[in-house]
Backbone as CSV, one residue per row, in Angstrom:
resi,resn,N_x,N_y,N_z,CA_x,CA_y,CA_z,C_x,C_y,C_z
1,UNK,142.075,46.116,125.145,142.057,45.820,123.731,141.338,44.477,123.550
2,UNK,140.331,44.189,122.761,139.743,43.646,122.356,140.513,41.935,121.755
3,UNK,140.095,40.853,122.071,140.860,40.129,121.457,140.957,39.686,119.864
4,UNK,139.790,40.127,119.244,139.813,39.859,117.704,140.472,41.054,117.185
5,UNK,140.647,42.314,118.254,141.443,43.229,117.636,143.187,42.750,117.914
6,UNK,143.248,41.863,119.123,144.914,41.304,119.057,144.961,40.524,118.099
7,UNK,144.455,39.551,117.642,144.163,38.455,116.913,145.046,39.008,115.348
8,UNK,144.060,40.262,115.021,144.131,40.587,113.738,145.739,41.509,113.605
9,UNK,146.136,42.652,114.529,147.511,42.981,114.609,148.356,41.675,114.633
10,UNK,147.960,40.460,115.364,149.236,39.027,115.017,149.167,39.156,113.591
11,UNK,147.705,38.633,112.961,147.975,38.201,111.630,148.536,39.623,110.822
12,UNK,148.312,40.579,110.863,149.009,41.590,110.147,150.560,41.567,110.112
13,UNK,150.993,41.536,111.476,152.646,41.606,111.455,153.068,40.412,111.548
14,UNK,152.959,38.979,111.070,153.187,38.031,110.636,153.250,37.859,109.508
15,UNK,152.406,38.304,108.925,152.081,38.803,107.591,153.189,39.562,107.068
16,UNK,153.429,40.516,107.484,154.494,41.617,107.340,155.548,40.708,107.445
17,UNK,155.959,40.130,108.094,157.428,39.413,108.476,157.057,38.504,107.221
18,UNK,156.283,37.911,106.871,156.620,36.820,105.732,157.056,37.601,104.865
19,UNK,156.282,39.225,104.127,156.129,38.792,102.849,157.456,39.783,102.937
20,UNK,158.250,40.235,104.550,159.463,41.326,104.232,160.729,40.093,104.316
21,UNK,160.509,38.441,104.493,161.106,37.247,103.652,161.145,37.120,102.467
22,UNK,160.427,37.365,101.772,160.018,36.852,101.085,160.699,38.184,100.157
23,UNK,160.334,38.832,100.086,160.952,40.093,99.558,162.291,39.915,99.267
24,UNK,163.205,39.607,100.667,164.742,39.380,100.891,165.206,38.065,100.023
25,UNK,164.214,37.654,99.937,164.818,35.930,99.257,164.840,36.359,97.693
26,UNK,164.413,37.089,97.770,163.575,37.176,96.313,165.007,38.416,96.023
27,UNK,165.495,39.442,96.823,166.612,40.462,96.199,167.566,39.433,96.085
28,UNK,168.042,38.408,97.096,168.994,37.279,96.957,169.147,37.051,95.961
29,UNK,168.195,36.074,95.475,168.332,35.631,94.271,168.982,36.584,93.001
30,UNK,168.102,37.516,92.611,168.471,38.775,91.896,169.853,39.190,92.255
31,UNK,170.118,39.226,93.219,171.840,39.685,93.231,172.630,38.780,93.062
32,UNK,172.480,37.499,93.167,173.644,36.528,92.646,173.215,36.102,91.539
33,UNK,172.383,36.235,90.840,171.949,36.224,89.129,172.597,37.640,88.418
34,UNK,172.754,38.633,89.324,173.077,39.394,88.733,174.637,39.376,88.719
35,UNK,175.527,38.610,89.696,176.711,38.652,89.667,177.338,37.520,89.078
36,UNK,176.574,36.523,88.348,176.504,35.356,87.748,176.977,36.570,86.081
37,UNK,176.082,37.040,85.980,176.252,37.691,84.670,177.421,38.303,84.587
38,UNK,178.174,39.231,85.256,178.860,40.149,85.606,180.363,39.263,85.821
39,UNK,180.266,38.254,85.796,181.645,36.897,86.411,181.550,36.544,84.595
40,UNK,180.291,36.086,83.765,181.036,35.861,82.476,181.006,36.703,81.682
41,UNK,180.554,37.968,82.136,180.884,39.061,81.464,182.176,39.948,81.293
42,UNK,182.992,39.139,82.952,184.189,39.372,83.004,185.320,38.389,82.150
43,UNK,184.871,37.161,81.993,185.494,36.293,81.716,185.757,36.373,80.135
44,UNK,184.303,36.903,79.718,184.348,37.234,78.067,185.523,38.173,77.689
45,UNK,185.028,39.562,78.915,186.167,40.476,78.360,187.858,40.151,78.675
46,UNK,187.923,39.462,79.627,189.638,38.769,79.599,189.855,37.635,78.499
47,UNK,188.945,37.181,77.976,188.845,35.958,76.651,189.522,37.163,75.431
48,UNK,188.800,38.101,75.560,188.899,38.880,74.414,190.279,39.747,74.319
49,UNK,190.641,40.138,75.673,191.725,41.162,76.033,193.044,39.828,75.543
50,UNK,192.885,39.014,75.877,194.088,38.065,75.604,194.223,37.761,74.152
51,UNK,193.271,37.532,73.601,193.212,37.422,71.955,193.522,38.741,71.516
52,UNK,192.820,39.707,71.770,194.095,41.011,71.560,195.172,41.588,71.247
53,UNK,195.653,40.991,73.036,197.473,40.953,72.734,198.030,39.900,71.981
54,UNK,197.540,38.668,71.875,198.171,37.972,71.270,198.002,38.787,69.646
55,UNK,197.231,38.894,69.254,196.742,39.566,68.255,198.270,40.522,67.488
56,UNK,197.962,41.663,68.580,198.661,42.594,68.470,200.694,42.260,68.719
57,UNK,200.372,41.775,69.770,202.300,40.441,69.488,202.313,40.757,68.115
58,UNK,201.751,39.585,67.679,201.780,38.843,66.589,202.267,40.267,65.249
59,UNK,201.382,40.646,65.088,201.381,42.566,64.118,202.572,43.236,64.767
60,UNK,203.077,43.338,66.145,204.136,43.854,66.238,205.582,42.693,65.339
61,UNK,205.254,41.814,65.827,206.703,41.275,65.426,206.590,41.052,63.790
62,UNK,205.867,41.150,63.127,205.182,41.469,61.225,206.121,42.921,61.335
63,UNK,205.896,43.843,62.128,206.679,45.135,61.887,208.010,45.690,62.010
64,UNK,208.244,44.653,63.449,209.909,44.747,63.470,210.452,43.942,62.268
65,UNK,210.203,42.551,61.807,210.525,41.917,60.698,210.638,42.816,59.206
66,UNK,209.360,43.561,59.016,209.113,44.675,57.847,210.475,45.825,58.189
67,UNK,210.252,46.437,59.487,211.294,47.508,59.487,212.642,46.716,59.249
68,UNK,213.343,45.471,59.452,214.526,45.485,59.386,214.542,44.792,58.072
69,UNK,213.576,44.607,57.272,213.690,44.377,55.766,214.250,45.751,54.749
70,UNK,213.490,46.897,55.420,213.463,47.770,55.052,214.652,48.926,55.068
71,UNK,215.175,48.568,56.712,216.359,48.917,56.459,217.672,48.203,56.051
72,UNK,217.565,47.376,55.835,218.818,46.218,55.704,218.549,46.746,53.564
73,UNK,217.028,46.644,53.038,217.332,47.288,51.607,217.182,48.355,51.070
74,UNK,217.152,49.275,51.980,216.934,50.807,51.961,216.144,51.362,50.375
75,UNK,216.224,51.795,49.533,215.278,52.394,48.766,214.360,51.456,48.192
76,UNK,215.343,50.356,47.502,214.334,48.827,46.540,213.241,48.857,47.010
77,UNK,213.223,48.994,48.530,212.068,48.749,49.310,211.011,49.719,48.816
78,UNK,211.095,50.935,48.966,210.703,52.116,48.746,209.793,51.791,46.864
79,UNK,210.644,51.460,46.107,210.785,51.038,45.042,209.626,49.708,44.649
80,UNK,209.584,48.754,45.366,208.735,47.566,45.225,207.607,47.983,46.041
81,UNK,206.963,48.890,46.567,205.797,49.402,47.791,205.540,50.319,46.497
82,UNK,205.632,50.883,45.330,205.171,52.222,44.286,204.981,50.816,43.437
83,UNK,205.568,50.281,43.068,205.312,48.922,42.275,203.896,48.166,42.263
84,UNK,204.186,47.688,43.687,202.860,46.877,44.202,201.849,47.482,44.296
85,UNK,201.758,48.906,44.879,200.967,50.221,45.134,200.195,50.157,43.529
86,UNK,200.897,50.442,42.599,200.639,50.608,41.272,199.774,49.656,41.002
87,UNK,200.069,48.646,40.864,199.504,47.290,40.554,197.933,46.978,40.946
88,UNK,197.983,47.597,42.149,196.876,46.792,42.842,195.645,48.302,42.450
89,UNK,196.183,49.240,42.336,194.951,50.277,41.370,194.582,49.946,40.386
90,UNK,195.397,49.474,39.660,195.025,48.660,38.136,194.147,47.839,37.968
């Protein structure tokens, strides 16, 4: 084999090895950018899931309060909800 023909297989698969670096550095990056996103994308949706429940707490205990209004005045109740109901069509 010829030596400008060894010469040129070095520079080819040197070549090859850089740019299959270079390649790898380059998915690196891309995958921890991509798991960068995916960490406050998680963080958003537990931001949100907690405001939620608190949310929803909050509307539950509005309902147990309403239901034991409701039963403690049994119809009045019934009575002031056709009232207000009325009112607010007007």
């Amino acid at each position: 084999m010829p030596v400008l023909m060894t010469i040129a297989l070095l520079v080819v698969g040197v070549t090859g090895v850089c740019v299959a670096a270079l390649l790898a550095g380059i998915h690196k990056r891309q995958n921890r950018f991509n798991q960068t996103q995916l960490d406050a994308v998680g963080r958003e949706t537990a931001e949100k899931a907690a405001h939620y429940a608190t949310h929803v707490e909050r509307l539950e205990h509005r309902v147990r309060i309403l239901e034991g209004i409701a039963a403690d005045r049994g119809i009045a109740v019934s009575d002031e909800i056709e009232t207000v109901s009325k009112a607010l069509l007007n």
